[in-house]
Residue frames as a rotation matrix with the C-alpha (Angstrom) as fourth column:
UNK 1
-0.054 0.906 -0.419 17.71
-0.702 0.265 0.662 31.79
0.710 0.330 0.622 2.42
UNK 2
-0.233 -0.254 0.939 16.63
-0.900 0.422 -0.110 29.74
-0.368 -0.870 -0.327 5.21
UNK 3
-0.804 -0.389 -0.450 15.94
-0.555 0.763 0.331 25.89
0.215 0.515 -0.830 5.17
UNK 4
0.142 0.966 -0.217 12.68
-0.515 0.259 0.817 24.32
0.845 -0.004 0.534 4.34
UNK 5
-0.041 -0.029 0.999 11.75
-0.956 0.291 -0.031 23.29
-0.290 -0.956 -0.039 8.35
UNK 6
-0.913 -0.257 -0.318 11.88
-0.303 0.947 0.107 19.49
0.274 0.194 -0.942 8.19
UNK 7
0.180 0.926 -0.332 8.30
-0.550 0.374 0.746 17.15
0.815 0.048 0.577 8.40
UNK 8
-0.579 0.108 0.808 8.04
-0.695 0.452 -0.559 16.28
-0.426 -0.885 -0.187 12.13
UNK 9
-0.124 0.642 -0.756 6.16
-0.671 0.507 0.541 12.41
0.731 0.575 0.368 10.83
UNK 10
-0.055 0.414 0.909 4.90
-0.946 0.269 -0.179 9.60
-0.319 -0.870 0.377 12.72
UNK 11
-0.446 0.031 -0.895 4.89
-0.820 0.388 0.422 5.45
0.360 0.921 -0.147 11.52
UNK 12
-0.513 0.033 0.858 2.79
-0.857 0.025 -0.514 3.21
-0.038 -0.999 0.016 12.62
UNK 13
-0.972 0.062 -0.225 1.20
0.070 0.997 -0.028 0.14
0.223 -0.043 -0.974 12.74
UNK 14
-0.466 0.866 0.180 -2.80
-0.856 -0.493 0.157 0.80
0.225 -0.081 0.971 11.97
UNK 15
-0.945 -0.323 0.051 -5.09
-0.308 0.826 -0.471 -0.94
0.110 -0.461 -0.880 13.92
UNK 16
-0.113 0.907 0.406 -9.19
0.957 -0.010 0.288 -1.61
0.266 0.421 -0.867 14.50
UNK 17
0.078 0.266 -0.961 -9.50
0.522 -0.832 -0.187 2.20
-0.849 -0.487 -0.204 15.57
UNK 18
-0.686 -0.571 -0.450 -7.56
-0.081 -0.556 0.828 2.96
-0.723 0.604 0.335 12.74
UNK 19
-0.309 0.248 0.918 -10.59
0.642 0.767 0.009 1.83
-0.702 0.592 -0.397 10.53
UNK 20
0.562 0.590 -0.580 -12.07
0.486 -0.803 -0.345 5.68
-0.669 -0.088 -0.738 9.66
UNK 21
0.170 -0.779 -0.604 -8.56
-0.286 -0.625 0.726 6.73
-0.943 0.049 -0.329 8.98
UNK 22
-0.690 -0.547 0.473 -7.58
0.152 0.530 0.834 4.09
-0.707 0.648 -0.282 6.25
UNK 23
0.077 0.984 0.163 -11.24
0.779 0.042 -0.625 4.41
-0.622 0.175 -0.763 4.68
UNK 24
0.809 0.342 -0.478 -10.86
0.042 -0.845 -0.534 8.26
-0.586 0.412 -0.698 4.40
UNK 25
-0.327 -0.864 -0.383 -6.66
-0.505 -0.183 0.844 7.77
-0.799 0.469 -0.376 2.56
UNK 26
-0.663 -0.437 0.608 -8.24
0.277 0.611 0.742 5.12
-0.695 0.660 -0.284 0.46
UNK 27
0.620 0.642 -0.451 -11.48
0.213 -0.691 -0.691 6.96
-0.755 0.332 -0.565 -0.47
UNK 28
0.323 -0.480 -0.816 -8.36
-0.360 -0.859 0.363 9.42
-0.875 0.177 -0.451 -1.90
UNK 29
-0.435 -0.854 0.287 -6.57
-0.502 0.494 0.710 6.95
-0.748 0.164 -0.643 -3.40
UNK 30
-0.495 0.661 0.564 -9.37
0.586 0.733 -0.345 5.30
-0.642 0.160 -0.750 -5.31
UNK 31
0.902 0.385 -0.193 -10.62
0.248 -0.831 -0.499 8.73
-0.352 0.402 -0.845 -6.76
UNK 32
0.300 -0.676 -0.673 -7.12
-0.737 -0.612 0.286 9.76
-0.605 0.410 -0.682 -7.97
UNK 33
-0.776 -0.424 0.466 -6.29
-0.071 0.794 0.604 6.42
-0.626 0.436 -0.646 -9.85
UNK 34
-0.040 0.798 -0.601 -9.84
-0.914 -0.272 -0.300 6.89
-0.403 0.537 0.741 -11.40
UNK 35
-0.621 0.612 0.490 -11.80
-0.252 -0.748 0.614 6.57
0.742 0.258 0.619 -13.88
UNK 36
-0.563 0.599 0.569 -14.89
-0.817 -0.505 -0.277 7.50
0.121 -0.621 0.774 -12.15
UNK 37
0.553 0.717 -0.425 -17.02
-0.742 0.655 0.140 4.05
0.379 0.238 0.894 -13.23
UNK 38
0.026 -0.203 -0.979 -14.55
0.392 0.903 -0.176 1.78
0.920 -0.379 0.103 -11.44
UNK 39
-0.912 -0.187 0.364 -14.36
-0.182 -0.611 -0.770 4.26
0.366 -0.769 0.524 -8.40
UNK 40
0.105 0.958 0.266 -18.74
-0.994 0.104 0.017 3.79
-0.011 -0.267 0.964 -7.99
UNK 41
0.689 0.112 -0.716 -17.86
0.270 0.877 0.397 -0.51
0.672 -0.467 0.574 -8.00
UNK 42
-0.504 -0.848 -0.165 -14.75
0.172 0.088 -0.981 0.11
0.847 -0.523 0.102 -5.40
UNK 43
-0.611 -0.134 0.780 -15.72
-0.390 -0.806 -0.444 2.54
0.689 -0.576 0.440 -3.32
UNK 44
0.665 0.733 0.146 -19.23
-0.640 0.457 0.618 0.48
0.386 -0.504 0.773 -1.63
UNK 45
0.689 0.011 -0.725 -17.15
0.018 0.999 0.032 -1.97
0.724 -0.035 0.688 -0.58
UNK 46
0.017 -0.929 0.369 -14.25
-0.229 -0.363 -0.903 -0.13
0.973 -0.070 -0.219 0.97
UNK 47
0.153 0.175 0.973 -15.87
-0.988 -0.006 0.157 -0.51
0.033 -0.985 0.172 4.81
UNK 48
0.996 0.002 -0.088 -16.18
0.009 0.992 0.128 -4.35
0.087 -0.129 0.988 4.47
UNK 49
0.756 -0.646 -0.102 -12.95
0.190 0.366 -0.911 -4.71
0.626 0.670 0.399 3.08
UNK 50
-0.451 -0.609 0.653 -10.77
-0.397 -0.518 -0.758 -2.55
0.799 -0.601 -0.007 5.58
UNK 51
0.321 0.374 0.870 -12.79
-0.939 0.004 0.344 -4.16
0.125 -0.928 0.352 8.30
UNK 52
0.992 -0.088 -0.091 -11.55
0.040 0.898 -0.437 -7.74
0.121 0.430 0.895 7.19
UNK 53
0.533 -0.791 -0.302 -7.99
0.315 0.516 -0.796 -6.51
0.786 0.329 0.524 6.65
UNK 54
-0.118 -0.882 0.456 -7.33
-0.570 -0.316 -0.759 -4.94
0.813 -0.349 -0.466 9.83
UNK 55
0.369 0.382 0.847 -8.72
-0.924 0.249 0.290 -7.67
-0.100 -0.890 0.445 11.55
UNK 56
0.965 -0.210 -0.154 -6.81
0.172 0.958 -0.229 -10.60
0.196 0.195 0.961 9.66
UNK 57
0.870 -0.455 0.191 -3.67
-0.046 0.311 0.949 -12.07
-0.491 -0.834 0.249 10.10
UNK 58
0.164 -0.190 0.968 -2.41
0.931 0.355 -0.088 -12.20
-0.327 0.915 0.235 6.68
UNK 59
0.301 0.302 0.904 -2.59
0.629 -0.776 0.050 -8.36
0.717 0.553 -0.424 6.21
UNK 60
-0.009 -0.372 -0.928 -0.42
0.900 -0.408 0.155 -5.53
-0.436 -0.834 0.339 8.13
UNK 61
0.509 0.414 0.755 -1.36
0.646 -0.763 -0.017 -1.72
0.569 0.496 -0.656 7.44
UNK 62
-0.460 -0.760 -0.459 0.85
0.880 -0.459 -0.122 1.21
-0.118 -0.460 0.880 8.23
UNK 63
0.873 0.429 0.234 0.20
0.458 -0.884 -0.088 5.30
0.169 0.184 -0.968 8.69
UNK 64
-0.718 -0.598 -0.357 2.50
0.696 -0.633 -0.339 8.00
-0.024 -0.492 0.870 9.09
UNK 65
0.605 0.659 -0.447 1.09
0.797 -0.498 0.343 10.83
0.004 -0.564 -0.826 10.57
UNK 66
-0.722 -0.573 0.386 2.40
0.391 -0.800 -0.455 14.70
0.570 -0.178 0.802 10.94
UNK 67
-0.776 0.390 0.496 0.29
-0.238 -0.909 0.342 16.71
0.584 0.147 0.798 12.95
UNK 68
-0.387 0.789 0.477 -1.84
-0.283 0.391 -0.876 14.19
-0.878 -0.474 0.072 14.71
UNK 69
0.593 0.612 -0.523 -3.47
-0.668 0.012 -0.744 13.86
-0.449 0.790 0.416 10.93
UNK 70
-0.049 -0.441 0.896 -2.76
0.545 0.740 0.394 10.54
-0.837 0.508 0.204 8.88
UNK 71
0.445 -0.080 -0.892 -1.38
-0.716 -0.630 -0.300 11.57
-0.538 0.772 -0.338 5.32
UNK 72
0.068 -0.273 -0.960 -0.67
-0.993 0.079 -0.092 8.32
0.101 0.959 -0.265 4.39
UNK 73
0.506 0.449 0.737 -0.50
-0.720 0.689 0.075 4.23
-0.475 -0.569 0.672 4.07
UNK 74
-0.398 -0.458 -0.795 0.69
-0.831 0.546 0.101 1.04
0.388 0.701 -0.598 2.98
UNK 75
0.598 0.598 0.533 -0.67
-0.773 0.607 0.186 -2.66
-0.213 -0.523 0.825 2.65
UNK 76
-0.615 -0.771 -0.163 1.09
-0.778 0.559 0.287 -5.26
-0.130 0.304 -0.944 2.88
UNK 77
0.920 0.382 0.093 -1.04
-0.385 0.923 0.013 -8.99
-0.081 -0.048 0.996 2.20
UNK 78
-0.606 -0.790 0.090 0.83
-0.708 0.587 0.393 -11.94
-0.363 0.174 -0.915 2.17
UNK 79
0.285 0.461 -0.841 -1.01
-0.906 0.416 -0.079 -13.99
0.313 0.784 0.536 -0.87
UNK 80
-0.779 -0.583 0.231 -1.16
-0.547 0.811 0.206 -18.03
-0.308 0.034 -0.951 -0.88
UNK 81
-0.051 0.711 0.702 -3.78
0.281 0.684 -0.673 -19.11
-0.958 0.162 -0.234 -2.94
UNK 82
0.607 0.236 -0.759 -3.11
-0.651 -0.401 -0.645 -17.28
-0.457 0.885 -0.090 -6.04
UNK 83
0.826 -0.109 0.553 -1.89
0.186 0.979 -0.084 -20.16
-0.532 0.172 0.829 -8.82
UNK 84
0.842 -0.540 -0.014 1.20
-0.292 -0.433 -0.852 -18.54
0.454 0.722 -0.523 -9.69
UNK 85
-0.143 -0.925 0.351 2.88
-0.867 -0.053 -0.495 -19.50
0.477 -0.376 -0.795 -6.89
UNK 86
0.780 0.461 0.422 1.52
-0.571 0.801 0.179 -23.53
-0.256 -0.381 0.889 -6.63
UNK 87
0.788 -0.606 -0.109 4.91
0.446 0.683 -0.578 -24.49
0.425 0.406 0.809 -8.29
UNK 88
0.055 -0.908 0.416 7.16
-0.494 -0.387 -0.778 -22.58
0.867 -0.163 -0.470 -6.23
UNK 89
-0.364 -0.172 -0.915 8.77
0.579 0.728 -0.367 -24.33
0.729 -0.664 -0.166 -3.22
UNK 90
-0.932 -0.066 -0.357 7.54
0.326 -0.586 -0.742 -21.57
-0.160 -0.808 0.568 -1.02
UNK 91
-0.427 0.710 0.560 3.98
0.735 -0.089 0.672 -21.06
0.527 0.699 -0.484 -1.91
UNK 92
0.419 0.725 -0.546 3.38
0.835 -0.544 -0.081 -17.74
-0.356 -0.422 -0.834 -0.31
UNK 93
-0.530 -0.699 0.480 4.37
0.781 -0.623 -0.046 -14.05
0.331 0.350 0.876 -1.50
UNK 94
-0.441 -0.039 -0.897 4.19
0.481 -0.854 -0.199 -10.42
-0.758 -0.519 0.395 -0.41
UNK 95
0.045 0.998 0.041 1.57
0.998 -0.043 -0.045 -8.16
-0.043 0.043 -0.998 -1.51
UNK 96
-0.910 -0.091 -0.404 2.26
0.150 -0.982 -0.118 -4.33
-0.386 -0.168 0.907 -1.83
UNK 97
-0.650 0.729 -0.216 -1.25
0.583 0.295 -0.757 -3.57
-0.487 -0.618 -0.617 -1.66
UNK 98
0.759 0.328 0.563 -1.90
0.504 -0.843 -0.187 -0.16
0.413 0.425 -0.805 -1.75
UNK 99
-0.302 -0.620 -0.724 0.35
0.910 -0.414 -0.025 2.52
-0.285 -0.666 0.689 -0.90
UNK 100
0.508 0.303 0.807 -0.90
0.249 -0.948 0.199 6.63
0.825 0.100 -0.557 -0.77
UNK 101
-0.287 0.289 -0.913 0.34
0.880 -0.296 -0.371 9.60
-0.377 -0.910 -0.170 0.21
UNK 102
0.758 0.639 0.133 -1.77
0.617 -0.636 -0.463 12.35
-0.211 0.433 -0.876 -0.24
UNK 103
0.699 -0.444 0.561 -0.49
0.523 -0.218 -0.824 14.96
0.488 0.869 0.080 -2.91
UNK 104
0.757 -0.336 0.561 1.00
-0.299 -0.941 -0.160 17.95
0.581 -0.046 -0.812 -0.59
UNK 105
0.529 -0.397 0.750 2.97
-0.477 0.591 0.650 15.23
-0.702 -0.702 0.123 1.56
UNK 106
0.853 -0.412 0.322 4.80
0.493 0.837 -0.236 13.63
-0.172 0.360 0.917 -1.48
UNK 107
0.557 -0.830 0.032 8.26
-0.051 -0.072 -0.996 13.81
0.829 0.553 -0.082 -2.60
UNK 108
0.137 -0.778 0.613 9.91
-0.794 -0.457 -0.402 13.73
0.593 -0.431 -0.680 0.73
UNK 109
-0.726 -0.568 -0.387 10.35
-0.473 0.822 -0.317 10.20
0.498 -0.047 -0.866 1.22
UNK 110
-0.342 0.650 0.679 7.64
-0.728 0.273 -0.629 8.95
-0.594 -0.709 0.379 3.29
UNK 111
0.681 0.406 -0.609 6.23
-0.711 0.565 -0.419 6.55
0.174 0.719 0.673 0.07
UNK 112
-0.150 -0.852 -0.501 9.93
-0.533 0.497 -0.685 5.01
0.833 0.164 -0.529 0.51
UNK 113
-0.836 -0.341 0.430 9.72
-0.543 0.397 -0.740 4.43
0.082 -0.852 -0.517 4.20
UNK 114
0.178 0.965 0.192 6.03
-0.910 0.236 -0.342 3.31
-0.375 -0.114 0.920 4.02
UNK 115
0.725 0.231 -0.649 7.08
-0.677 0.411 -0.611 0.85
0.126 0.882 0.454 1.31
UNK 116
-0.343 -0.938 -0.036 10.34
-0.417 0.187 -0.889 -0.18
0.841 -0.290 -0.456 3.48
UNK 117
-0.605 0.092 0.791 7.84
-0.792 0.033 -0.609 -1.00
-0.082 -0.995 0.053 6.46
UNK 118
0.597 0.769 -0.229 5.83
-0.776 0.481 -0.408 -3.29
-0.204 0.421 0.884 4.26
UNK 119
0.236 -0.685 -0.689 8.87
-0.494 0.526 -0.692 -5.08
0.837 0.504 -0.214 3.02
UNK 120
-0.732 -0.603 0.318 10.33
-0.534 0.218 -0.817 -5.45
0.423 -0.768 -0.481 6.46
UNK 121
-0.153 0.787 0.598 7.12
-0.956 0.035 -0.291 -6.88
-0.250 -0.616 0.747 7.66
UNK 122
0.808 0.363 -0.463 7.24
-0.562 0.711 -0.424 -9.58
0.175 0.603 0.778 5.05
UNK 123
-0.027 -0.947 -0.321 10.56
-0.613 0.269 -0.743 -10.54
0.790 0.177 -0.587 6.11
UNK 124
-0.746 -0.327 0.580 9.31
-0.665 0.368 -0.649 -11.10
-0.001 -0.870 -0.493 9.27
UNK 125
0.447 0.890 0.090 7.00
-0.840 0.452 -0.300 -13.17
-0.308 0.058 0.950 8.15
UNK 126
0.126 -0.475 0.871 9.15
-0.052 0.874 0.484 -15.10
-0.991 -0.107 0.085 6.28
UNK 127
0.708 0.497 0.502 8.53
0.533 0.091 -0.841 -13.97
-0.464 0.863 -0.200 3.10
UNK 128
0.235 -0.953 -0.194 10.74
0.479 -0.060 0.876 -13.79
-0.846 -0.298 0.442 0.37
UNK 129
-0.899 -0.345 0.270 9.70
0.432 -0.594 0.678 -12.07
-0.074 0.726 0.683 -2.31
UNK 130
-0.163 0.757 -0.633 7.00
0.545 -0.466 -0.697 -9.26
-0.823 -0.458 -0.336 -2.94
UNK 131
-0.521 0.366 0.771 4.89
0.839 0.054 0.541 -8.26
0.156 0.929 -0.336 -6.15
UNK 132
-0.324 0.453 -0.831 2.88
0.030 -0.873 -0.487 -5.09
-0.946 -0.182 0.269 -6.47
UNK 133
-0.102 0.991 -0.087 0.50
0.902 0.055 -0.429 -3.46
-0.420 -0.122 -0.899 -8.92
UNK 134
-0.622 -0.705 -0.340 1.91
0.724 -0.683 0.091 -0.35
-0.297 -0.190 0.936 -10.27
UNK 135
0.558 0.590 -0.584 -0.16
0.212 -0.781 -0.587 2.97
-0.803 0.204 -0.561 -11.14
UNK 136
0.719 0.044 0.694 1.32
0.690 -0.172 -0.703 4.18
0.088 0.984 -0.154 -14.10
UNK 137
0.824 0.012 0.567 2.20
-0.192 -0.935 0.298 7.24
0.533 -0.354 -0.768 -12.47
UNK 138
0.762 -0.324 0.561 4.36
-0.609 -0.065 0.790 5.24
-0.219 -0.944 -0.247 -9.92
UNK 139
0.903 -0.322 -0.284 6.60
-0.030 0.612 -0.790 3.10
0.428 0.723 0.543 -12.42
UNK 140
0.304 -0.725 0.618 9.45
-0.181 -0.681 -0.710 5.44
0.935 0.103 -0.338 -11.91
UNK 141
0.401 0.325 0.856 9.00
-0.860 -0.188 0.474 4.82
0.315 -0.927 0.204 -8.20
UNK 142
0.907 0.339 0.250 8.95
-0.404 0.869 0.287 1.41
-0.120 -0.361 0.925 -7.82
UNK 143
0.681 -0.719 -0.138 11.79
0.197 0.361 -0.912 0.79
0.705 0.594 0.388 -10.53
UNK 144
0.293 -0.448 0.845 13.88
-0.398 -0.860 -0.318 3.01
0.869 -0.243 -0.430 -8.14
UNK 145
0.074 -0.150 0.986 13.28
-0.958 0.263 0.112 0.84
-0.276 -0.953 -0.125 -5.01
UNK 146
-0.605 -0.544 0.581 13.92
-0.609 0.786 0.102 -2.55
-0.513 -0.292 -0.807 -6.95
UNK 147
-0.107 0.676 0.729 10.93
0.129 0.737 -0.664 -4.04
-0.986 0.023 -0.166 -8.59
UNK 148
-0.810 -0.526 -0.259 11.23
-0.389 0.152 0.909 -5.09
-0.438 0.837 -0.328 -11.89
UNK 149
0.139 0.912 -0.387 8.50
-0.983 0.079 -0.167 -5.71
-0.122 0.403 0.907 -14.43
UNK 150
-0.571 -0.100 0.815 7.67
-0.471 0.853 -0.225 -9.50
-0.673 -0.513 -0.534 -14.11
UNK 151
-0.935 0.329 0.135 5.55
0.308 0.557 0.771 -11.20
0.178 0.763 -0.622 -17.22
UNK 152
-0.337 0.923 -0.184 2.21
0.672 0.099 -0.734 -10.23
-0.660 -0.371 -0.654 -16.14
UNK 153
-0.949 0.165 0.269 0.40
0.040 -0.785 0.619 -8.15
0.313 0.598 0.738 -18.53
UNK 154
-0.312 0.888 -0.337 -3.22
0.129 -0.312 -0.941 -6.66
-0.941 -0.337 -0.017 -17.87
UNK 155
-0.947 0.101 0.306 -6.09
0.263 -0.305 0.915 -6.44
0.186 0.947 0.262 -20.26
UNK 156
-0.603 0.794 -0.076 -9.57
-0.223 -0.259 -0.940 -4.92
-0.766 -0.550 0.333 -19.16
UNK 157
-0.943 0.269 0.195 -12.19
0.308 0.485 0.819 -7.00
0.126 0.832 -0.540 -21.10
């Protein structure tokens, strides 16, 4: 039996060109997390938003790429105004954003490295610790690469 051919990938650092690309992964991303009634308030906004973050300083977007064709992302922010972190001696923290990669492109590590390029980014920032958002779906994931559930609970009112 031969061996599955390895994913020839690409990682990169998305920029204003990149603005089409990130749109059409989060589009993706935004529609699989559902439901459909928060997807119709998200979605109108998505252009603003992605114009804002790949033009700020505070905010560093990756792609990987196979093929010439993006199949995935990660955001990193780096938060300092949220009041959780007005009593810490450092009063700024990493952001895992968003991270997608589209369905036929998963399991073969690329989420890891995506999520490893975000981290590393915050380091060089200076930042020392990073928070995230989990899907449900992505628990398993996260737990795997270190992040630990943290007091926060969610309640949609």
């Amino acid at each position: 039996m031969a061996a599955a051919q390895e994913l020839s990938v690409r990682f990169r650092k998305a920029g204003p060109a990149d603005v089409d690309l990130v749109i059409e992964l989060l589009h993706e991303l935004i529609i699989e997390l559902g439901p459909p009634d928060n997807a119709a308030q998200v979605l109108p906004q998505l252009s603003k938003d992605i114009h804002l973050a790949l033009a700020a300083d505070n905010v560093c977007i990756f792609l990987v790429e196979s093929e010439g064709k993006a199949i995935g992302l990660s955001r990193g922010d780096i938060l300092t105004t949220d009041p959780i972190f007005r009593l810490r001696t450092d009063n700024r923290c990493g952001y895992v954003d968003q991270m997608y990669v589209r369905p036929t492109y998963r399991n073969q590590g690329l989420g890891r490295q995506l999520l490893h390029l975000v981290e590393n980014w915050f380091s060089e920032q200076g930042i020392g610790h990073a928070l995230l958002h989990a899907a449900q779906n992505a628990l398993r994931f996260y737990s795997t690469e270190g992040y630990v559930p943290n007091r926060e609970m969610f309640k949609r009112l």
